[in-house]
C-alpha positions in Angstrom: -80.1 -65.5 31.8 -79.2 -67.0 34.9 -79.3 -70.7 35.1 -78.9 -71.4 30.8 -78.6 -74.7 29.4 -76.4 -75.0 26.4 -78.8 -74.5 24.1 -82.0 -72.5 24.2 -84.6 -73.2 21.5 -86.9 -70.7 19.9 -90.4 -71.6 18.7 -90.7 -70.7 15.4 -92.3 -73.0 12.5 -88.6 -75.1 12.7 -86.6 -75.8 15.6 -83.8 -73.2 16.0 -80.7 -74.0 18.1 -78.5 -71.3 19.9 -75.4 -71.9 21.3 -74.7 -70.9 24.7 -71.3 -71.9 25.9 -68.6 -74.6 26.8 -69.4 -74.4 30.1 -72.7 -76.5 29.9 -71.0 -79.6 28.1 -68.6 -79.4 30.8 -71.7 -79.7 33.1 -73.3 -82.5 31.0 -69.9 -84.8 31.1 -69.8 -83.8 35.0 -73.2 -85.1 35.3 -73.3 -87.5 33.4 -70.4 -89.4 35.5 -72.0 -88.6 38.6 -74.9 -90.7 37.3 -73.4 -93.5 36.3 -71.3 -93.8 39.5 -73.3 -96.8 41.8 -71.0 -96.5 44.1 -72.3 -92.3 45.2 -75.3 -91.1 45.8 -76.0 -88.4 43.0 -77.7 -85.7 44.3 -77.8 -82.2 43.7 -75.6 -81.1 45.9 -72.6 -83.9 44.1 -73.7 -82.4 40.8 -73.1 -79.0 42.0 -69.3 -79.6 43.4 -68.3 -81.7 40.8 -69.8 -79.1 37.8 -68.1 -76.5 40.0 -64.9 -78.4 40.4 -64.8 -79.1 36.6 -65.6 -75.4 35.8 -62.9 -74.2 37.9 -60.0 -76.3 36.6 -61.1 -76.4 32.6 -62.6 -72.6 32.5 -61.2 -70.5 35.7 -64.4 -70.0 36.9 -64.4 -70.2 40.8 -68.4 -70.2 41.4 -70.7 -72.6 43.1 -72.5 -74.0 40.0 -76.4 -73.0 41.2 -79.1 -76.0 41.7 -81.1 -74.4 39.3 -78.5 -74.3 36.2 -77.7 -78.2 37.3 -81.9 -79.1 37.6 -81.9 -77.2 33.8 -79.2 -79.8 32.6 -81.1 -82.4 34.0 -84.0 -81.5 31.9 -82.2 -80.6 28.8 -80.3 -84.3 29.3 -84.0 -85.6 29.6 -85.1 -84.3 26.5 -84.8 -84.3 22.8 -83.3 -81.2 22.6 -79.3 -82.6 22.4 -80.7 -86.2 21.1 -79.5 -87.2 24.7 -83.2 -88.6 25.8 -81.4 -89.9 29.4 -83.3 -91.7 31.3 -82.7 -89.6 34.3 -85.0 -91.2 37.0 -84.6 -89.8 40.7 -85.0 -92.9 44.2 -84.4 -92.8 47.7 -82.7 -89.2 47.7 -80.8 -89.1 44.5 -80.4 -89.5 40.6 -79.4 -92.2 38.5 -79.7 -93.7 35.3 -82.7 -96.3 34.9 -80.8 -98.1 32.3 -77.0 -99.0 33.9 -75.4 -99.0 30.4 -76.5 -95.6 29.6 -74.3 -92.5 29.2 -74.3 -89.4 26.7 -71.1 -90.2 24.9 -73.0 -93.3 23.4 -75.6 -90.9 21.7 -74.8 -90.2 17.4 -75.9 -86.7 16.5 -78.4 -87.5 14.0 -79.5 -83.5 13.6 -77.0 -81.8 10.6 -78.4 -78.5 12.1 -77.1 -79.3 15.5 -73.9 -80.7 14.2 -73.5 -77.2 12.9 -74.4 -75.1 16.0 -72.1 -77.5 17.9 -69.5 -76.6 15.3 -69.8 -72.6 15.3 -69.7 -72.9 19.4 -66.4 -74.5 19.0 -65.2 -72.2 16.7 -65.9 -69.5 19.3 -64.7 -71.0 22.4 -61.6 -72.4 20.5 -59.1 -70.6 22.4 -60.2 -71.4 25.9 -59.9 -75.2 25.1 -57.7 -77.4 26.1 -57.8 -80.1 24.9 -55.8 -81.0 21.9 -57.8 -83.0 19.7 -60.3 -79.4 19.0 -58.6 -79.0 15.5 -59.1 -82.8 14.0 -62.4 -82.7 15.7 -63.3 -79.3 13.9 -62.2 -81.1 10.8 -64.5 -83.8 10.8 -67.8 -81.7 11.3 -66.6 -79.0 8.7 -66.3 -82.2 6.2 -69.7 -83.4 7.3 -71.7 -80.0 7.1 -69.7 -77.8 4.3 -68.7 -75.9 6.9 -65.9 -73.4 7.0 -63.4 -73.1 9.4 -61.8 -69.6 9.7 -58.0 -69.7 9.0 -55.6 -68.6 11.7 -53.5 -65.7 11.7 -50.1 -66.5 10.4 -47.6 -65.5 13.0 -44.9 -62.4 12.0 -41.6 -63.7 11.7 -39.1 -61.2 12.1 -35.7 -61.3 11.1 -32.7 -61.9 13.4 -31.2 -58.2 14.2 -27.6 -58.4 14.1 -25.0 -56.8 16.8 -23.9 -54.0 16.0 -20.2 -53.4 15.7 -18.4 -51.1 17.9 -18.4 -47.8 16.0 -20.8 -48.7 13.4 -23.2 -46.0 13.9 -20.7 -43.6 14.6 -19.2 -44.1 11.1 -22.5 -43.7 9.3 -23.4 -40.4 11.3 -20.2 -39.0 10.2 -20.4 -40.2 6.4 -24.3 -38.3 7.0 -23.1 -34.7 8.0 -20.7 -35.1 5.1 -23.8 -34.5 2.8 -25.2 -31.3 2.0 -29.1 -31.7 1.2 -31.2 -28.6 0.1 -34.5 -27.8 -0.4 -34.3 -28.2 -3.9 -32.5 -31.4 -3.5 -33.7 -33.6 -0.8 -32.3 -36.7 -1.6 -28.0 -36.8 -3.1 -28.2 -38.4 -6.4 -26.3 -41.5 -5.5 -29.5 -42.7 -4.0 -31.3 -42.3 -6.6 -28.9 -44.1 -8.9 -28.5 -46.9 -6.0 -32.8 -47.0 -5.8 -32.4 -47.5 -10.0 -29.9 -50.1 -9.4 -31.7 -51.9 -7.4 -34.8 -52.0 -9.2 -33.1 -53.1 -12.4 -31.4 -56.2 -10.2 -34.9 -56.8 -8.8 -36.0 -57.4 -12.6 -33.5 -59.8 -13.9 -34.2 -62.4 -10.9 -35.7 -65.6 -12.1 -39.7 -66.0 -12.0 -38.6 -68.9 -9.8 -37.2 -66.6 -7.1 -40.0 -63.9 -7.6 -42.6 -66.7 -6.3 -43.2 -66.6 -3.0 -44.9 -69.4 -0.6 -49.0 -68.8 -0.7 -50.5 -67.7 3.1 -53.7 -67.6 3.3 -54.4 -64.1 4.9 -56.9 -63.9 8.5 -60.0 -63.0 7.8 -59.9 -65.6 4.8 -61.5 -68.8 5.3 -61.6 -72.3 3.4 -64.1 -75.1 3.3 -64.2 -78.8 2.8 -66.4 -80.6 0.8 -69.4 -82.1 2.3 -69.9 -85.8 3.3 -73.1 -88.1 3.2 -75.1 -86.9 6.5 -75.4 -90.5 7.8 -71.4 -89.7 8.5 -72.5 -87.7 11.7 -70.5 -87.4 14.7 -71.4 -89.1 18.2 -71.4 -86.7 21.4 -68.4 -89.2 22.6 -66.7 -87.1 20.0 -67.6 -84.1 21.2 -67.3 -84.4 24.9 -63.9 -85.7 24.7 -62.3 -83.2 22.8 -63.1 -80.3 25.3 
C-alpha cells in the first residue's frame, strides 16, 4: 500500500506489529533532523527532499518520497505506536518540535514485542545495510529477547590449482590408451588395490587428525540466552546502526 509507515498495526484483542521496511526508519532519522533544525523551516516539501535524498544514497531508490508517506510518519512519530510520542506541533508554515530537546534517538524501547519485530526486520533487510555496527546491534536484541539469529553461509574455499607442467597431460593420456578395459572389467586391478590402500592408510590416522573444525551449516541457527527485559534497547541504537 502506497504511502506505508513502518509498521502497520492490526486490531485484534493485543496489539500486533508488522514490519514494513528500512526505508521508513530512514524517513524517521530524516525527519526527525529536519525538526530539530531552528535554523530551516521544516515543511513538507524539506521532509520530502531530504527522505528522498537519504533514500537515494542508503537504498538506490531515486523517487520523490510522496507528501502522503512523509504526513504518515508524522503521525506514526506522533503516536504510541514506535514509543516515539513526538511532540510534533506545526506554526507559521512548518513543523517543529514543541519541546527543543526532543528527538527519537532519546526514546528506550520499552515493548519486548517491538524489540522483536524491530529485530526480524533487520534480519531481513541485513544485506542492504550499510552500516557496520548491524551485527553487534543484532547481538544485543537477540540477548534481550531469546532471539535467534540465522547463521551465515560459510564461504567455499577451494584449493589452489597448480600449473600444469609442460607435457603433463600428454603423459597420462598415453599411460591411459596403454590399458585395455572390458566389459567385464571396467576398472584395471591396480585401482582397486591403490582404492584398498588408501582406505587402510585413511584408518591408521590418529583420531586427532580425523577431527575436523565444527561449521555450523546455513539453514542452522543458534540463540542466546535471554536478559532481564528492563535491559531494552533505545531507538538511538537502532537508528544509528542503519
Amino acid at each position: 500500500m502506497p504511502g506505508c509507515s513502518l509498521f502497520a498495526m492490526e486490531e485484534t484483542d493485543e496489539k500486533i506489529f508488522m514490519p514494513a521496511n528500512l526505508n521508513a526508519l530512514i524517513r524517521y532519522k530524516q525527519i526527525d533532523q529536519c525538526l530539530r533544525n531552528r535554523f530551516a523551516d521544516c515543511t513538507i516539501r524539506r521532509m520530502q527532499d531530504a527522505c528522498s535524498d537519504a533514500l537515494a544514497e542508503y537504498r538506490g531508490v531515486y523517487k520523490l518520497v510522496s507528501e502522503r508517506t512523509i504526513r504518515d510518519d508524522i503521525r506514526v512519530m506522533r503516536s504510541e505506536m514506535l514509543g516515539f510520542n513526538a511532540p510534533i506541533v506545526f506554526g507559521d508554515g512548518r513543523y517543529f518540535y514543541s519541546d527543543p530537546d526532543y528527538s527519537i534517538f532519546k526514546t528506550p524501547i520499552t515493548e519486548i514485542n517491538l524489540l522483536k519485530e524491530v529485530f526480524r526486520m533487520l534480519i531481513k533487510e541485513k544485506k542492504n545495510i550499510k552500516g557496520s555496527e548491524v551485527d553487534e546491534l543484532l547481538k544485543k536484541i537477540a540477548g534481550i529477547t531469546g532471539d535467534k539469529i540465522p547463521a551465515e553461509k560459510p564461504k567455499a574455499i577451494l584449493p589452489p590449482v597448480e600449473k600444469e607442467t609442460e607435457g603433463f597431460m600428454e603423459s597420462r593420456l598415453e599411460a591411459l590408451s596403454d590399458i585395455s578395459i572390458s566389459e567385464n572389467r571396467p576398472f584395471p586391478d591396480f585401482f582397486k588395490k591403490e582404492t584398498r590402500k588408501a582406505k587402510k592408510e585413511k584408518q591408521k590416522e590418529p583420531v586427532s587428525k580425523k577431527k575436523a573444525k565444527k561449521i555450523v551449516p546455513p539453514g542452522i541457527f543458534y540463540s542466546l540466552p535471554p536478559q532481564e527485559p528492563t535491559k531494552l534497547l533505545g531507538w538511538e541504537d537502532i537508528l544509528k546502526a542503519i
